[in-house]
C-alpha positions, 0 to 999 in steps of 0.5 A: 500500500502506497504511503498516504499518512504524510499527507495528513499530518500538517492539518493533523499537527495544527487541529490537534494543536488548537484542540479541535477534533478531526474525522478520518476517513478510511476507505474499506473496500471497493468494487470497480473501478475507483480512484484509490484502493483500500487503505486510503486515508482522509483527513477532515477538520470541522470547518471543511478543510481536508488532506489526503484524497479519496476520490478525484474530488468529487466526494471530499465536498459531500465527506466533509459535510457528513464529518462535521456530524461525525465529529460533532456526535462522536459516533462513527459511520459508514458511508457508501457510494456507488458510482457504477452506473456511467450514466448517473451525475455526482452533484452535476458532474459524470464521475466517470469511476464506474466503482463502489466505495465503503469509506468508515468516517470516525472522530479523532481528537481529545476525547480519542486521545488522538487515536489512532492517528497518534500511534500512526503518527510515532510509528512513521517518525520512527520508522516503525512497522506497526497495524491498526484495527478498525470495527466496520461492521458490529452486532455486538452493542459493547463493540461500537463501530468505528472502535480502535485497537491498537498493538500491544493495547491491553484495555482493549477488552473486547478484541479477542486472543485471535483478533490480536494475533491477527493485528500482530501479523498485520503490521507485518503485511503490505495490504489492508485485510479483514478479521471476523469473529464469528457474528459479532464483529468485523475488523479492518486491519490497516498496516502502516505504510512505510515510506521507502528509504533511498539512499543517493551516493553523490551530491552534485547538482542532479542529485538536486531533482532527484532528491526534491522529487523523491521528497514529493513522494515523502521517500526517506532521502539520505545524500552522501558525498566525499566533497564537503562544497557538495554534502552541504544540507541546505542544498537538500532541504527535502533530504533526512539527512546528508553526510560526508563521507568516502565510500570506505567509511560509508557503513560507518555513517549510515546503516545500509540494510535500512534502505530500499534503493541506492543511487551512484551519481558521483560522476567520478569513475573511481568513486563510483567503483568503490561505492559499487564495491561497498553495495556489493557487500550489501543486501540492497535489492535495487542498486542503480549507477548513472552513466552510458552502458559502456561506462558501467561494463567498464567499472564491472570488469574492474570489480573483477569477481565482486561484479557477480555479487550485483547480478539481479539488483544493479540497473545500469542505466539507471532509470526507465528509458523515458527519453528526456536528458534534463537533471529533471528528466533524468530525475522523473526516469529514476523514481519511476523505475524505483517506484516500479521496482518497489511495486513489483512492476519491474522484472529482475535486473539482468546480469551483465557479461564480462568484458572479454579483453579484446572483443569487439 
């Protein structure tokens, strides 16, 4: 599940810091054609305002208007929207998505002790895996729909030994999934979507895009340059972090099992052997190195039998084969081909052949 909770967080930080609760809106299931998948998250503040998006925005306006009344009651509902029939208008307008949602609205604030966008919101600074429970559908009048179970959560009485191993299992999954006990309740279990860590090996002026459209997506960006007039963070106000450091002391400076992806930029043939060399030793399952084809057999064969170690992760090229030559172009081609690779869109790196010395 694609990372939607960044999105919410600066109305979250504002309405919560002025006290005002909030209604969520999480979206359960659909059938058809729909703008989002299960998962989705809607923030709305009382006065209308919201982050996040359901729908193409032709259903935030009416969500807005039932979450007042959420928010003003306290009581949770759920809201069902089918647009299936293409000829059926939404407020004067064709939708065009031909789909059915179920979104669950709840309030979130003081009275809630800001749950469970709380636990979410410490779990993302952390970087840590986590789920939550959600009651989207109820016979049991002690279970109220709308209720949150949290990890590890012991007052939560009501959910049951299975349901919390099933929470458990959760936080390790990629997709939302369902629990039911039997006729009294049914859970939708929401893993929090991690945003994916890349890791950028040279900080010169095209690292620039690459980072700030990373950053758009809400990626976890670390820079790292052996060039102190180029590892400068003002540089990179997008980036978590960027360090100096030479490629031999790379592990000691950030930690590479941490990251998704990693990019070799430096634009330096030397640098970028021995940034190969360290990443071979790595498990990073996508290694991409800028330059021509014939610049990364070259430094291949250089590595010698280390180069075997990068078969199926190393993309050379790096970057789908989109046409543009700008930083920028460049830029959009790299996040792209890590976007698909992370989604599982992209087949598996193919190994490169020796250079034979002497081949045409």
């Amino acid at each position: 599940m694609e990372s939607c909770l960044g999105a919410l967080l600066p109305l979250l930080s504002r309405e919560r810091a002025a006290g005002r609760a909030v209604a969520l809106a999480v979206l359960t299931q659909t059938t058809g054609s729909t703008y989002q998948r299960p998962g989705a998250l809607l923030l709305i503040a009382a006065n209308g305002e919201y982050a996040g998006l359901i729908s193409g925005g032709c259903l935030e306006g009416d969500l807005a208007e039932q979450a007042r009344a959420v928010i003003h009651s306290g009581e949770a509902r759920e809201i069902v929207y089918d647009l299936r029939d293409p000829n059926d208008l939404v407020w004067g307008i064709g939708s065009g998505c031909e789909g059915a949602m179920r979104i669950l609205l709840l309030r979130v604030g003081p009275q809630e002790r800001w749950q469970p966008l709380a636990h979410l919101t410490e779990s993302l600074a952390s970087h840590s895996p986590t789920a939550i429970a959600l009651v989207a559908a109820s016979t049991d009048e002690r279970v109220a729909l709308g209720s949150v179970a949290l990890p590890e959560e012991p007052t939560t009485h009501w959910l049951t030994e299975p349901a919390r191993a099933a929470l458990a299992a959760a936080s390790r999954a990629h997709e939302p999934s369902w629990f039911d006990l039997s006729a009294r309740y049914r859970l939708f279990l929401l893993p929090l979507a991690l945003p994916p860590r890349l890791l950028v090996l040279g900080a010169g002026p095209d690292a620039a895009p690459l980072a700030r459209l990373a950053g758009e997506l809400r990626w976890k960006v670390t820079l790292a340059d052996h060039r102190a007039a180029l590892a400068i963070p003002a540089r990179f106000p997008t980036a978590e972090r960027v360090v100096e450091t030479r490629p031999e002391s790379l592990h000691a400076v950030v930690d590479l099992t941490a990251f998704d992806a990693a990019v070799i930029m430096t634009h330096q043939l030397e640098m970028d052997r021995a940034y190969l060399r360290v990443l071979a030793e790595s498990a990073l399952p996508y290694i991409g190195l800028l330059g021509p084809p014939a610049r990364a057999a070259r430094l291949l064969a250089e590595l010698g039998e280390q180069a075997s170690m990068l078969h199926g992760r190393l993309r050379a090229p790096v970057g789908l084969h989109l046409g543009g030559r700008s930083p920028e172009a460049i830029a959009v081609a790299i996040v792209a081909e890590i976007l698909a690779f992370l989604n599982g869109r992209l087949p598996i790196a193919a190994p490169f052949a020796p250079i034979v010395p002497g081949a045409p």
